[in-house]
N, C-alpha and C positions, 0 to 999 in steps of 0.2 A: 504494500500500500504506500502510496507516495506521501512525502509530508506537507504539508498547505506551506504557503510561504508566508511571509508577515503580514502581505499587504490582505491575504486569501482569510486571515486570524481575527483583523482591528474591525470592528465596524467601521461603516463609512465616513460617522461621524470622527471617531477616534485618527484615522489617516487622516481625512481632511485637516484637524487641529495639528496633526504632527508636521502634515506638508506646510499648513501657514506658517507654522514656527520655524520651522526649516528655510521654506522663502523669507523671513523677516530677518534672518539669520545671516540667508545668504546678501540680503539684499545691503544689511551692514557693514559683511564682509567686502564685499565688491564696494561699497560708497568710500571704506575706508581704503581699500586694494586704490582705486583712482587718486584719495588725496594723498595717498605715498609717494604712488608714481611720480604727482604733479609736485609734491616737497624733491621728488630725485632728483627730477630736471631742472627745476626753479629755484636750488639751493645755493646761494649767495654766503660765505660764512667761512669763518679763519680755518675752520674744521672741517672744509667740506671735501676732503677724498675721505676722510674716517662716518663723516654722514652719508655722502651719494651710496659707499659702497654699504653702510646701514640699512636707509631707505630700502635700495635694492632690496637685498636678500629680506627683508619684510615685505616686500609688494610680492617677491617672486612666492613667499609663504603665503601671503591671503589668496592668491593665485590658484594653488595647489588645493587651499583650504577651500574656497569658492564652489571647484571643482566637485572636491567632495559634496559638498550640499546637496549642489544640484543634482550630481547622480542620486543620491538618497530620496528625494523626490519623484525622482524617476521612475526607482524602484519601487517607490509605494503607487505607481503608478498614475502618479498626475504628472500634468506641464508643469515643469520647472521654470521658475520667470528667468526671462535672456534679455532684457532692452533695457537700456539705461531709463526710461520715462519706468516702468516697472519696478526697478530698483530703487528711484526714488518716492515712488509713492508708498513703498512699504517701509522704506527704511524710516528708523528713528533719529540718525545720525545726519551732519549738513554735509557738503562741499566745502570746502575754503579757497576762496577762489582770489585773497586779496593778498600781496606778497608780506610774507611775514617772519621775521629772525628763525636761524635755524633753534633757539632756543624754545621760540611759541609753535614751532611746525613740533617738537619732540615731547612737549605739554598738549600738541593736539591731540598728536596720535596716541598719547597715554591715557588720557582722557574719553577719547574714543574706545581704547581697549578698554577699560572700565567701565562703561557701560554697555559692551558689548559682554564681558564676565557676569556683571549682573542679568542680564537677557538669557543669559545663558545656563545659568545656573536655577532657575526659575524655569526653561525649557526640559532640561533634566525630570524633572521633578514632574513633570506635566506629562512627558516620554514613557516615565517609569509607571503613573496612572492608569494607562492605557494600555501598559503590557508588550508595551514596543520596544524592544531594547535594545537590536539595529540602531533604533535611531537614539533611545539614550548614550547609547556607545558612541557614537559621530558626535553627539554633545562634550561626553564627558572627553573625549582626544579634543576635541574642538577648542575647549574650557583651558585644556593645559598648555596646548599654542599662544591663546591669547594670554594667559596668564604670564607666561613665559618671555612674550612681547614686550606685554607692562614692566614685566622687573629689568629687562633690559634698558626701553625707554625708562624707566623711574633712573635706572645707573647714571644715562648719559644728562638725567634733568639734574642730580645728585652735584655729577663735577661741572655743573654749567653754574649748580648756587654756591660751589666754592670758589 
């Protein structure tokens, strides 16, 4: 006998709530993936081959991170949102679109992960309700990325206030 798959498990109602969360998720990930890229390229600063090559490898991680989302959506068998107008209507997080010291671009993006940790940690929680642990599991890796981001950015805001 074959085994049902997750999506074949949740009621309809319980996917649908895990796919929103997953899209608002990713929709964060990707708002914040764009204003990285945009601090890599626009970075002005006595520090900037130790920030470019920073940003970098943080955009190329939300990137990756993104990726996963979306496939998880997938999988539970909805459209996964793809267009920039979709990403920002879900998302909770802004653009930054006005040039600003690499010190406020490392205060944004920390700020950004933090409430993307709290989003997250709340999704968890909501995953686990529902019986869905696929997607708790893409939470809880999810949770330790961003987490991870933050104490990096927290390091560089650290020797920017000494």
């Amino acid at each position: 006998m074959a085994r049902k798959s997750q999506a074949e498990t949740l009621t309809r109602e319980e996917t649908e709530l895990n796919a929103q969360n997953l899209a608002q998720v990713l929709a964060n990930t990707y708002v914040t993936y764009v204003k990285t890229q945009n601090f890599h390229w626009n970075l002005t600063d006595p520090r900037f081959h130790d920030l470019h090559k920073f940003f970098e490898a943080l955009y190329q991680e939300l990137a990756e991170a993104a990726d996963e989302l979306a496939e998880r959506i997938r999988m539970l068998k909805l459209p996964a949102p793809g267009s920039m107008r979709q990403f920002l209507q879900l998302a909770t997080l802004e653009e930054s679109e006005e040039r600003i010291s690499g010190d406020k671009m490392l205060l944004e993006l920390y700020r950004d992960r933090e409430e993307i940790i709290a989003q997250i940690d709340q999704k968890i929680e909501e995953a686990g309700r529902t019986g869905d642990m696929g997607t708790q599991d893409l939470f809880i890796q999810q949770l330790r990325m961003h987490q991870k981001s933050a104490w990096m950015l927290q390091s560089h805001l650290s020797r920017a206030d000494s």
